[in-house]
N, C-alpha and C positions, 0 to 999 in steps of 0.2 A: 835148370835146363830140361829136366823131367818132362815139363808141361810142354815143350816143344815135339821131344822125342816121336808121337804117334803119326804127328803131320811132315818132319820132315824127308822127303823121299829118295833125296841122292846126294852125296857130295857137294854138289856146287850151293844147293839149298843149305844145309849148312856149313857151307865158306860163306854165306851173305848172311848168316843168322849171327857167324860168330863176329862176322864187321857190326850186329844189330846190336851183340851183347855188347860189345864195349863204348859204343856210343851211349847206347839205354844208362850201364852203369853209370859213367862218367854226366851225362845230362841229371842223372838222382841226388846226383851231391847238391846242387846248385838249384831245385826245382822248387824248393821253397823261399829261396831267396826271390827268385824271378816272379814268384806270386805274390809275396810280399808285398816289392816294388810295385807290380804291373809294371813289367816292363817286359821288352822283345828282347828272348833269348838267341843273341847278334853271335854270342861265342860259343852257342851249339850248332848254328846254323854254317859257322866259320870250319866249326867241325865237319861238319855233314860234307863241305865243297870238300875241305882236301881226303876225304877219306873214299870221294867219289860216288856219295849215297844222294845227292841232288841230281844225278846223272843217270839213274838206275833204270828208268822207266824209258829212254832213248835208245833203241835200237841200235845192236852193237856197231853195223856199218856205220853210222853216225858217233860212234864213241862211246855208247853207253852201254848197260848188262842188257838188254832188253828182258829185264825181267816179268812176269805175267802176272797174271790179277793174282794167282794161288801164291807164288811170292813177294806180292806186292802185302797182302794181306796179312802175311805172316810177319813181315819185317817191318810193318806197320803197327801191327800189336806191338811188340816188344820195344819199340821205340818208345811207345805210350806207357809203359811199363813203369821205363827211367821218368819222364816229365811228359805229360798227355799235350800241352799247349804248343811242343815243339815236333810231334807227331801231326797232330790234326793238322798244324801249319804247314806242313812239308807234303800232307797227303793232298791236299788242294792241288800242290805246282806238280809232285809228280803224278797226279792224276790227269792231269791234261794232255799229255803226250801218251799216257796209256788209252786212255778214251779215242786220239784220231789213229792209231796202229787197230784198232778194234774198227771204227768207225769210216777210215779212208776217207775222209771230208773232203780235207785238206789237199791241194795238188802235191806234188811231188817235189816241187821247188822248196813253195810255202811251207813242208814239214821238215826241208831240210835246214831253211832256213833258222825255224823256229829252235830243231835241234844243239844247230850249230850257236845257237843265243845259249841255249844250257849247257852245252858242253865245254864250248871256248872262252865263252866269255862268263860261265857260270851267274848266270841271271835267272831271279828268282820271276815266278809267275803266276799269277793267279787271276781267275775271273772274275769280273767286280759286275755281277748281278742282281742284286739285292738293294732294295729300295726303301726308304720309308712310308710311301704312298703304297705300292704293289707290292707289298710284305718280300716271301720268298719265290724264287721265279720259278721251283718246281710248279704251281697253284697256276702256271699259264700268265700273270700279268703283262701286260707290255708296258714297257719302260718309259716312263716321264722323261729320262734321257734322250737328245733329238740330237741326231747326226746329219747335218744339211751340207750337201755337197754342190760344190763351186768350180771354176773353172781349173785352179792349182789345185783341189783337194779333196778335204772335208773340214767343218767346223763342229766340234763336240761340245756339250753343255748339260750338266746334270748334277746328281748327288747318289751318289754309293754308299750304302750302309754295311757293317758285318762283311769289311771288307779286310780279312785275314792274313798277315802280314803287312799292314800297309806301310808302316818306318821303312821296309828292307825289300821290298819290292822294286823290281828293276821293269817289268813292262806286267801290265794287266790289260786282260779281255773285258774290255767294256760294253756290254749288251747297248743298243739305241735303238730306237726308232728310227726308219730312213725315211729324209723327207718327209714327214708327215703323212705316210704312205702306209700307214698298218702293218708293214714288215716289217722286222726286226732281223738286229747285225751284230755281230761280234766284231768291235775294231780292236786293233791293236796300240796301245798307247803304253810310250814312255814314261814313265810316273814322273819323271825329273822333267817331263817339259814345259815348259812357260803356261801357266793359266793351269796349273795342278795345284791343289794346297791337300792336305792331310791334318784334317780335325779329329783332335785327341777325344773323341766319345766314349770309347771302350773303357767304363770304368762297370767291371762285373763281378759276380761274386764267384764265376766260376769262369775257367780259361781265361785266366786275366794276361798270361804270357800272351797269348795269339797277337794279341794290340790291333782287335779286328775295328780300325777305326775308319772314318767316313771317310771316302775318296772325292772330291770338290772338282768339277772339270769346270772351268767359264771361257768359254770361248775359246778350248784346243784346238790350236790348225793340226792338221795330220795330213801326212802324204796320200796320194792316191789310192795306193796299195795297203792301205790302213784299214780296209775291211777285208776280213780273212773268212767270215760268215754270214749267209745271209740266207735264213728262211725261203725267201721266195726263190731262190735257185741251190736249193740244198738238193744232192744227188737222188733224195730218196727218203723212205721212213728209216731214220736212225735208229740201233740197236738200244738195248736196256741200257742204261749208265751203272756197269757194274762196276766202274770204278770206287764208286760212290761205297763201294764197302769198306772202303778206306776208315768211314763214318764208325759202325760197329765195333771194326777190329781194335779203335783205337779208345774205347770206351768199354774195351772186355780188356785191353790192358791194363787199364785203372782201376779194373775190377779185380786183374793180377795182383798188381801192383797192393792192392789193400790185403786181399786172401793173405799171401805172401806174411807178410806185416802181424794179420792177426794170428795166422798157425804158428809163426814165431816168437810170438808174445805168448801165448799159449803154452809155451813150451818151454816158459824161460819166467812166467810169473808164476810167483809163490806164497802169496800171502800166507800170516802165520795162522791162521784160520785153517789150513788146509795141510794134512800131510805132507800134502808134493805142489809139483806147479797145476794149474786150472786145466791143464791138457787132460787131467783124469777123471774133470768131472763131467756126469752124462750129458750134461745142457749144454755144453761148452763145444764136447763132439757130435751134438748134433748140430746142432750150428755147423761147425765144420765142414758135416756132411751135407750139409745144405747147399752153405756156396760151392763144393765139388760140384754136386748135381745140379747146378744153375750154370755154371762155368763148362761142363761137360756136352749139355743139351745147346748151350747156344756155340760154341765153340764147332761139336760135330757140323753143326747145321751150316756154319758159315764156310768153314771149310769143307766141306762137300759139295755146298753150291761152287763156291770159288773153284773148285778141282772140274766139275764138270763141266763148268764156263771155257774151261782151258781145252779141259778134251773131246768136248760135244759140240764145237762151232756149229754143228748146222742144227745148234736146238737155241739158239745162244736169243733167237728174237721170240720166242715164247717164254722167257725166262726172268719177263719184270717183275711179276707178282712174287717168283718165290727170292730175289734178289729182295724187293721191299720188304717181306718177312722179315731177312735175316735182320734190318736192321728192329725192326721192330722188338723180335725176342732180343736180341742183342743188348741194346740198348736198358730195356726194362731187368732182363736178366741180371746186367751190371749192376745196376742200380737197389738189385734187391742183394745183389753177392756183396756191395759197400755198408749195403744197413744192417746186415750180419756181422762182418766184420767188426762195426764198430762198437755193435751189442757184445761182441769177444772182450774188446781191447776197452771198454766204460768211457769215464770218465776221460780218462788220460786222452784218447780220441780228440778232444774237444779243445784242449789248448795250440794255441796259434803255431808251436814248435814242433809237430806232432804231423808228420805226413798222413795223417787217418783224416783229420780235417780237410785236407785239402782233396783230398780222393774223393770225400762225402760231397763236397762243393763240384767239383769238376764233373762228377759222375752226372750230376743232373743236368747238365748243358746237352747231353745226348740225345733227351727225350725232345731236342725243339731243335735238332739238325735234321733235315729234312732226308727221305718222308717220313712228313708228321703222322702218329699212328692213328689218327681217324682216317687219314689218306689211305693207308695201309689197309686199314679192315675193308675202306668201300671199295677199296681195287682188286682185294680176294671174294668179296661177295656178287660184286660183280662178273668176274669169269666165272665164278659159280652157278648163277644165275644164264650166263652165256651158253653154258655148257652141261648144262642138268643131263644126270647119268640115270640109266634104266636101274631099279630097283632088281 
């Protein structure tokens, strides 16, 4: 609980951390089983509704904590802590109602509606924009997906890829083309409606729980009111997607989650070579101190952005570049705090029983969750460039 301690600020922060511990624990038992299989962890997510953690990001008047990106971020690590595939899955859906409370897209019906989808009827959500032709739709693609509207409707027709959740999905955001008209729409669809199928593709070596499988639409009718987005009458320039640090936090869990693992094995191996356990030897704590100071820098960095996001609104639309940062350090951060780790813990690491493996495998899916880090450097060199300061 240590590692939480500097960031938590009051009370109700942690009353949501300690609903965070007991899901985390409880999802750890089970998180190598669920990778095993590749399968969709159906009885964490069962958890998650009655405990009211699918709900969090819903604006209390609607039913939910309205919690903010700074606690969204925090209770998103430590979920990834327990099982990262049943975090990253969950930061998708509650990311979308934190996005239009920041963004106001949405009218005021339409978000109460959508609310009231999360809260009463506890329906899972996620945006199905990602294609195999237009890779990741951060990179600007437009969508091969064509939504042509009729006199009862619309008719949807496409292919979804690294579509996250898809078995347990109750309605996704489907990006289309309208009309063949170069806009682009978010409609709303029913995953269970007639002319939906879900192809088993996700077979990965890393977040293999998510079961981010293709989404198949052939010919969905939709009602009228089935687009809830649409570019060409969008209110304005939309904010940073600080949501999207959901990404980070949930890949510095796993970065937790191994640290953890290796200072405890540290502390507890003995081999008869050695006086005492490995904890006392100096290459063992420097390592150590490695992943602290990797864990420490990108940790400060995201929580500080994430705290000023909260308390700085009117700085909140100059604030993409240092938001793409976090995940960048983030991300590589982790990834250097699990290859530490596993230099701790050797060998033993490596066998299939061993949550070191599965950390080492998972950690690396962070480096290709958007934004990608070439995107990253050219969008800090760019407002560099923008903005050249007197010597």
């Amino acid at each position: 609980m240590h590692l939480y301690d500097p960031y938590v600020k009051n009370q109700r922060q942690r009353n949501l951390l300690e609903l965070a511990d007991d899901l985390a624990d409880t999802f750890s038992e089970n998180a190598n089983d669920i990778d095993e299989e590749g399968r969709f962890p159906f009885e964490n997510f069962k958890a998650m509704k009655e405990k009211g953690y699918t709900s969090l990001t819903v604006p209390e008047k609607f039913g939910g904590k309205g919690i903010d990106l700074y606690e969204f971020v925090m209770l998103q690590e430590r979920i990834a802590s327990g099982d990262a595939s049943t975090a990253l899955s969950v930061g998708w859906h509650l990311g979308i109602m934190l996005e239009m409370v920041d963004d106001q897209e949405w009218s005021d019906e339409l978000f109460e509606r959508m609310a009231n989808l999360v809260v009463n009827e506890q329906a899972l959500l996620n945006r199905a924009a990602t294609e195999p032709a237009s890779g990741s739709p951060t990179r600007g693609g437009m969508p091969e997906t064509k939504a042509i509207e009729h006199e009862n409707g619309w008719t949807i027709s496409g292919r979804k890829s690294f579509t996250s959740m898809a078995p347990a999905l109750d309605y996704a955001l489907v990006s289309a083309e309208i009309n063949d008209s170069g806009n682009k729409g978010f409609f709303l669809v029913n995953v269970k409606s007639d002319g939906i199928t879900i192809e088993e593709k996700w077979n990965t070596m890393s977040m293999r729980g998510t079961r981010s499988d293709d989404l198949v639409l052939t010919n969905v009718q939709l009602p009228n009111d089935a687009l809830i987005e649409d570019s060409l009458n969008s209110k304005g320039m939309k904010l940073p997607k600080a949501w999207l640090l959901h990404i980070p936090a949930c890949y510095l869990g796993v970065a937790i989650a191994a640290r953890n693992y290796a200072v405890k094995f540290a502390t507890v191996y003995s081999p008869n070579s050695l006086p005492g356990p490995i904890k006392d030897v100096a290459e063992v704590q420097r390592k150590i101190g490695e992943m602290e100071l990797e864990l420490l820098r990108a940790r400060e960095m995201m929580y500080s952005i994430a705290f000023r996001w909260v308390t700085e609104p009117e700085k909140r639309k100059n604030m993409g570049e240092e938001l793409a940062a976090v995940k960048h350090v983030a991300t590589n951060g982790a990834a250097n705090v699990v290859d530490l780790a596993m230099r701790i813990v050797g060998a033993r690491g490596l066998f299939n029983d061993n949550p070191m493996q599965r950390y080492y495998r998972d950690v690396r899916a962070g480096l290709h969750n958007p934004p990608m880090d070439d995107a990253v450097i050219s969008l800090l060199a760019k407002k560099a460039l923008e903005d050249p300061q007197e010597p």
